[in-house]
N, C-alpha and C positions, 0 to 999 in steps of 0.2 A: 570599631573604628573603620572609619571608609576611605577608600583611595578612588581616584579618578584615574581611568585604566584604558589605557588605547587601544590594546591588542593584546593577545597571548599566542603564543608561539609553543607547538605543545614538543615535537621534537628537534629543540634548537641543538645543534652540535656544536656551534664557534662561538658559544656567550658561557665558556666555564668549562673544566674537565665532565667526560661524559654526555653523556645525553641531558639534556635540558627543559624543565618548564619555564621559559623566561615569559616574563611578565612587560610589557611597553607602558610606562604611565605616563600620564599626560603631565605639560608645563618644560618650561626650560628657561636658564635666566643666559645665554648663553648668545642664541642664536648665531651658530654658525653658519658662515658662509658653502662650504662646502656637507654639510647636515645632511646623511642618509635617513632622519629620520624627521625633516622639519614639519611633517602633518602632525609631529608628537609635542607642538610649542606653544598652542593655546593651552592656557590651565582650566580654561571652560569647556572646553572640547571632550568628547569620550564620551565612557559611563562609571558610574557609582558602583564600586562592589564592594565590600566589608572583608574586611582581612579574614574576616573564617570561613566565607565563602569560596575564596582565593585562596589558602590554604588547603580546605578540600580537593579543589579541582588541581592542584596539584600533587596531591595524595592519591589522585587517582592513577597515576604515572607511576607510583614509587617502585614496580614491580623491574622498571625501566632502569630508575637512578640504581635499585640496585646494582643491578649484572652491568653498568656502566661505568659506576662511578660517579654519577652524575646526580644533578638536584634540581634547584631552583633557581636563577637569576632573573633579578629586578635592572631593570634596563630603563631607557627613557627615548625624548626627555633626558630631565634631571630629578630620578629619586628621592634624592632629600630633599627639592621639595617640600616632599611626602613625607618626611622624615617619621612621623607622629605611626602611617600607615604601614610604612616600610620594618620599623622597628617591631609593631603589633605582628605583621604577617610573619616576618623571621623569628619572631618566639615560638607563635604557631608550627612553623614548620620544623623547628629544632624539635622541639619537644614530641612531632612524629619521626624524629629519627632523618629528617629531610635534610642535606645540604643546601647551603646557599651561598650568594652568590650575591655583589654589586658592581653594576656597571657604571660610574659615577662621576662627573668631573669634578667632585670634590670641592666645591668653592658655596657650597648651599648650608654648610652645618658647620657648630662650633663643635671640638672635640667633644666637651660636656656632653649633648646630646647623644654624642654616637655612644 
């Protein structure tokens, strides 16, 4: 599964307890006026990386989330979106033992989905 990904942020501190791999995906159905992050609102925009790929590179931190507390947050944009992506990468990452984390306006999925 591929996600379209803005940026990554390798040690976030203010997106979730602990130290952070947050993740920026592209899209947003929202567009805020005041948006710190409105270069994340084209859904065409970014790049293609596959949820295991993205799961690795932040597996390569985990020494970090340890001694912090800390894991992985997906951020935006708006996530769900992604939903398809975001759902794949947080299996990934659970299953290494990773926290996670959504930053989300919540208006993009039906509970079903989550």
């Amino acid at each position: 599964m591929n996600g379209r990904i803005h940026s990554f942020e390798t040690f976030g501190t203010v997106d979730g307890p602990g130290i952070r791999f947050v993740v920026f995906l592209q899209g947003c159905n929202f567009l805020c006026v005041y948006c710190h992050n409105p270069d994340t609102w084209p859904l065409s925009a970014g790049s293609e990386y596959s949820a295991e790929e993205t799961a690795a590179m932040a597996a390569r931190y985990k020494p970090y989330f340890t001694a912090s507390g800390g894991g992985i947050t997906v951020s935006g944009g708006e996530p769900l979106l992604q939903i398809k992506f975001v759902t794949e990468l947080f299996r990934l990452c659970r299953t290494e033992g990773i926290h996670t984390c959504l930053d989300t306006n919540g208006s993009a999925c039906r509970s079903e989905e989550l």
